[in-house]
N, C-alpha and C positions, 0 to 999 in steps of 0.2 A: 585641770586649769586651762581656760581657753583666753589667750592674752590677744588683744586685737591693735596692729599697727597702725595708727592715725593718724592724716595730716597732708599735708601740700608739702611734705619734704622730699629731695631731691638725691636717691644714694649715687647717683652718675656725679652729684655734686658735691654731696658730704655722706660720703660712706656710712660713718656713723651709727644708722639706724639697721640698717642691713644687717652689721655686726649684732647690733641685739638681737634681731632676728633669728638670725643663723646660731647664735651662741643659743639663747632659749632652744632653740628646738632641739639643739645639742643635748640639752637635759631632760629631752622627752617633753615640752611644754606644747600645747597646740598654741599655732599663731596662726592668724588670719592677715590682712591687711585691707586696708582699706585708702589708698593712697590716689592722688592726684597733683603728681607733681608742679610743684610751680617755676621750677628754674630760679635761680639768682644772678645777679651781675657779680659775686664775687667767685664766679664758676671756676677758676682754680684752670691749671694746667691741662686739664682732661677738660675740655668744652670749648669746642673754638669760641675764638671772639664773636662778641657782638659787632656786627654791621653798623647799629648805629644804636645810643641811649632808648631804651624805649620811653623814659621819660614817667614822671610821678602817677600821670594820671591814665596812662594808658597800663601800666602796672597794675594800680587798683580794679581795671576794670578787668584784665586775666586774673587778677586774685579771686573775683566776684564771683566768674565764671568758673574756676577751678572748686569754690567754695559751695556753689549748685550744685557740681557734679560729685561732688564729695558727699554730700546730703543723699543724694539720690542712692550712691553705693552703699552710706549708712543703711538704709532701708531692708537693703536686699542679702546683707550677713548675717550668721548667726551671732545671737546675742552674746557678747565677752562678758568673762569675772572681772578683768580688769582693760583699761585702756590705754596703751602709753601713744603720745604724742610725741611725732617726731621733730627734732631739731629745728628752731625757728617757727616753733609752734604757737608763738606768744596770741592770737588771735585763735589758731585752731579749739585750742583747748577748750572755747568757751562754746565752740560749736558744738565739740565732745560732750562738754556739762549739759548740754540742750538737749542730745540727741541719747544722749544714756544716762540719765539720773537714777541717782545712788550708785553709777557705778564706779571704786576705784579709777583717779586719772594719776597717769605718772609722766610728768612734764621732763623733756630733755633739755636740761637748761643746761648748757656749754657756753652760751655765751651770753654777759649782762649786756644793758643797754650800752653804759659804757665804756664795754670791752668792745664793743662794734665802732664806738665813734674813736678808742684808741686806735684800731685795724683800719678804717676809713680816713684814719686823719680827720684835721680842723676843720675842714669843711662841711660836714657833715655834722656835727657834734649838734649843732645850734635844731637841727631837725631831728635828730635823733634820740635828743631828749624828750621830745615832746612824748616817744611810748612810753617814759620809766613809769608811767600811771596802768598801760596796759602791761607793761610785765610785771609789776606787782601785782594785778590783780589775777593774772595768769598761775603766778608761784603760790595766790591763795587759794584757786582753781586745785592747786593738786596735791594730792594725798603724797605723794612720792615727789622730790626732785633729785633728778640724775645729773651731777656732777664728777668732773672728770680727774682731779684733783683734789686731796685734802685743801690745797689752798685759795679754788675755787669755793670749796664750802665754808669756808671763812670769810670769805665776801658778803654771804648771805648773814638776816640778823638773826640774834640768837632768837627767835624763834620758830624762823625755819630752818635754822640748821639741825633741827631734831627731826624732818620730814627729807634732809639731803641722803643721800646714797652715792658715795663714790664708786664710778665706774668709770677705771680707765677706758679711750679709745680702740686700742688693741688693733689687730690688722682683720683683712678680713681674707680669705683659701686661697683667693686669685694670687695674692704675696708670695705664701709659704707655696704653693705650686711653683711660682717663678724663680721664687731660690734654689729650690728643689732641682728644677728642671737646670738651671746654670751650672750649679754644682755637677750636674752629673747626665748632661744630654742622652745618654744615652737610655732609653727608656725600660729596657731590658733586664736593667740592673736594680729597678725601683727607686731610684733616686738615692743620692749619696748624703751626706753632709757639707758643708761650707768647705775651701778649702783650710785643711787646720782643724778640724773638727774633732781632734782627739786633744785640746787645748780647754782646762779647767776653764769651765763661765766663773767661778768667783776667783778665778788667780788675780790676784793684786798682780800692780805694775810692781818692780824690781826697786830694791834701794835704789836711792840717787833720783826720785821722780821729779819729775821738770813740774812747772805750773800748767803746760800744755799736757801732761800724763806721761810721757815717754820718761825713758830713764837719759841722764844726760851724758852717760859713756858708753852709750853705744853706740860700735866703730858702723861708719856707712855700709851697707851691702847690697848696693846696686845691683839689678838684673838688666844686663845690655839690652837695649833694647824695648823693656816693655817702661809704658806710662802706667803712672799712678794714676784709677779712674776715678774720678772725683763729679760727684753728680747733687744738683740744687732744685729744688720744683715746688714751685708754687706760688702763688699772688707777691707779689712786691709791696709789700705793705710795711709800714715800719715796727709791727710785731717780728715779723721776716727778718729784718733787720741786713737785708740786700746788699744796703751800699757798705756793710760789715764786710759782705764775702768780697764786691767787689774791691773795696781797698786793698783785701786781702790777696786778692789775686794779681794784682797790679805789681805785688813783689814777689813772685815768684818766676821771674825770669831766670831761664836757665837751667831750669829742675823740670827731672822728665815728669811732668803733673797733666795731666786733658781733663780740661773740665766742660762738664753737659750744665746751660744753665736753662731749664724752662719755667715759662710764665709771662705773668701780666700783673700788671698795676701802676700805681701811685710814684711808686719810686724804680720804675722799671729804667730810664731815660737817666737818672742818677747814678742806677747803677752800671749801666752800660759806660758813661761816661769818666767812673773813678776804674774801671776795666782798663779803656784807653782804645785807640781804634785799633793800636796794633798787637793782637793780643791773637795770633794764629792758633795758641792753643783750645781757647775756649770758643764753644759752641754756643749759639744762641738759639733758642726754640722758644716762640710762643705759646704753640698748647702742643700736647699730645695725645689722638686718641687714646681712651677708654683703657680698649683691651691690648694696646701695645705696650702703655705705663710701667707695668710691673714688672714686664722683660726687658726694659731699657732698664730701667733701676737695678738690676738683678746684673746686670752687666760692669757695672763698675765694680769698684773697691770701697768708696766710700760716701756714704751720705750725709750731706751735711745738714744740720738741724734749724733752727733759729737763735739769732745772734742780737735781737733788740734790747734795749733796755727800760721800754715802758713796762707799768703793772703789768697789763696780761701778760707780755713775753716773761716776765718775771714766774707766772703764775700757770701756764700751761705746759704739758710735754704735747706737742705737735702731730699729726697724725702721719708726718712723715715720716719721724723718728721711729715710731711703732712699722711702719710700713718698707725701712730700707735694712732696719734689723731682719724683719723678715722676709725679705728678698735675698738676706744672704750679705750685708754690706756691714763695713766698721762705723758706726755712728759715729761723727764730730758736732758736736752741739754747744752751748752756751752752759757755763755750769750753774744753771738754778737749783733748787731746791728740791722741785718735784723732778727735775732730771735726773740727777745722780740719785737723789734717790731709787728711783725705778730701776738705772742700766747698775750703780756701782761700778764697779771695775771694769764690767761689760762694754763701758764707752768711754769717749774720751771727749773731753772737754775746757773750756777754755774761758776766760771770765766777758760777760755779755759784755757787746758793746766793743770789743778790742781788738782790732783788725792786723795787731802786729801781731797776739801771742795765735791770731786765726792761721795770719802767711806759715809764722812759725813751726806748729804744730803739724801743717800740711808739707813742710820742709822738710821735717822729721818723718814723718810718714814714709816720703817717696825715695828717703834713703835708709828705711827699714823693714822691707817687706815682710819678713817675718812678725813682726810687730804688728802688720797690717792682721795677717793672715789668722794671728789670735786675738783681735780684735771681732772678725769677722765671726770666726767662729765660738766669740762668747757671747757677741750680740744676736748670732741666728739661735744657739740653744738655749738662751733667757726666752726667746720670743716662739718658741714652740712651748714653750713651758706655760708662761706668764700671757703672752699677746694673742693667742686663738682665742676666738670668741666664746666659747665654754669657758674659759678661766676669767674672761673680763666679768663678763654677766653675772658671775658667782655671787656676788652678794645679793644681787640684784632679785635673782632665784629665792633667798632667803629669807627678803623682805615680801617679795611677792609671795608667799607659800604663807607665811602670818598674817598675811590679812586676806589671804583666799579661807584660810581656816578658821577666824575667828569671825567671818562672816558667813560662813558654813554652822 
């Protein structure tokens, strides 16, 4: 089977596709690619800012451009069984139909029209309607759509929910190297486990569970000296649910906690402001290189997840959560649906939206390190098991192999 990677998607910007990539070839699959990045404004943590808007229509005309040079590479590959189109492909796809008829396309759909104008806020909504004609006709474009949640495929109507494929996010090597490498610097040794690492992934929390996870008799045991590392990244959006953490940290004076916050967006400026000016403990970063991300993450103790409470926040597990598990960190996240389902016990969580039981739980944390410490090490061995890219793509494989065969 020769699966060919398509599109103006960006993995410096949404990992994503890369992980398919990598997972596929995992299973022996050949991949090609065939890619032309376009960048996006919602570049996340890893891509400096923008200098200035590039604005609507200077956009379309690098879209134009990238969408030439995308044709031109079509040309010069060998012919794929199947096509998948990468992330935010809702336009590509139709170039795909153009340029390979009859051949399987499998659309990455992560995110509906209206899950972009939740993640963008109001201002946007009124524009961003105007595609829902183009991504329906994109999701009729494919044989396959890649969804990343059951309750993403319930979005879709029932009849394309029969052409969905759930494939979580999962992390993609640079993570599980970074965990790797913190657990156990010294390279000589092959790399170690999490600290805790001989700690049960499916141990439940202890009678007496609090609503934040912990058990509510357990005595404080402070370590002099060290902080609890507490680490946040990504756009400020109100899926993000920002001004959640910063409420949250606003009360936690007086508890050894440091927290790392990076990003940009929308509610970047809200959040900074419910923090407070005087807040020595937390660090503020706008972006962070690329390949420094996954070693800063891999540095704390805990990563915190999303805290919103619109649909999508309701309806995604985030690629952070997938990405600070396997760094080696205790997941705190928002208790949805497709969350706990995925960590279980492996994580800990809190009900969206609620910036007391958020302070709480990180209160509890930083006078339980043991707690911390099998945390960490249930959310790093879920995530070697479950979040490498061989185990995401699994279905993925399965569906691709039945219609590589029954068009054989």
């Amino acid at each position: 089977m020769r699966v060919m990677a398509f599109g103006t998607y960006d993995t410096t910007v949404h990992p994503r596709v890369g992980i398919l990539i990598e997972g596929l070839r995992r299973h022996g699959i050949e991949v090609v690619t065939c890619n032309v990045p376009l960048g996006h404004m919602d570049a996340g943590p890893m891509v400096p800012p923008p200098s200035a808007h590039p604005g609507i229509p200077r956009q379309r005309i690098r879209h134009a451009r990238c969408i030439a040079e995308l044709v031109a590479k079509a040309r010069r590959v060998p012919r794929p069984d199947v096509v998948i189109v990468g992330y935010q492909g809702r336009l590509d796809i139709q170039i795909a139909r153009r340029l390979f008829p009859g051949i399987p396309l499998v659309l990455d759909h992560l995110e509906s029209v209206d899950d972009v104008a939740d993640r963008l806020g109001q201002a946007a909504q009124a524009e961003l309607r105007k595609v829902d004609r183009i991504e329906q006709a994109a999701i009729a474009a494919a044989r396959l759509v890649l969804v990343d949640t059951e309750e993403h495929r319930r979005v879709l109507t029932p009849g394309q929910r029969d052409r969905a494929v759930v494939v979580p996010i999962g992390a993609a090597p640079v993570w599980f190297d970074a965990g790797r490498a913190s657990a156990d610097p010294d390279p000589a040794t092959g790399g170690a486990d999490a600290p805790g690492s001989g700690a049960d992934p499916a141990h439940a929390a202890p009678p007496g569970d609090t609503g934040a996870g912990l058990p509510a008799d357990f005595a404080p045991d402070f370590r002099p000296g060290e902080d609890l590392r507490v680490i946040s990244f990504g756009l400020y959006s109100p899926v993000q649910g920002a001004p959640v953490i910063g409420a949250a940290l606003s009360r936690l004076d007086g508890y050894p906690i440091a927290v790392t916050m990076i990003g940009r967006g929308l509610q970047a400026q809200r959040t900074r402001d419910l923090v407070g000016p005087e807040a020595p403990r937390v660090t503020w970063r706008t972006w962070v290189p690329e390949a420094e991300l996954p070693r800063l993450v891999a540095a704390h103790d805990v990563c915190l997840g999303v805290f919103g409470t619109g649909a999508k926040a309701l309806r995604l597990v985030p690629n952070k959560v997938f990405q600070g598990a396997a760094a080696g960190c205790a997941v705190l996240t928002s208790d949805t649906a497709p969350q706990r389902r995925l960590f279980g016990p492996a994580g800990l969580f809190v009900p969206a939206g609620d910036s007391d039981a958020l302070a709480d739980a990180l209160r509890r944390l930083a006078q339980h390190p043991a707690e911390v410490d099998r945390l960490r090490a249930a959310a790093v061995t879920l995530a070697r098991e479950r979040f490498v890219p061989e185990a995401v793509v699994a279905p993925l494989v399965e569906r691709l192999r039945e219609i590589v065969d029954k068009r054989a």
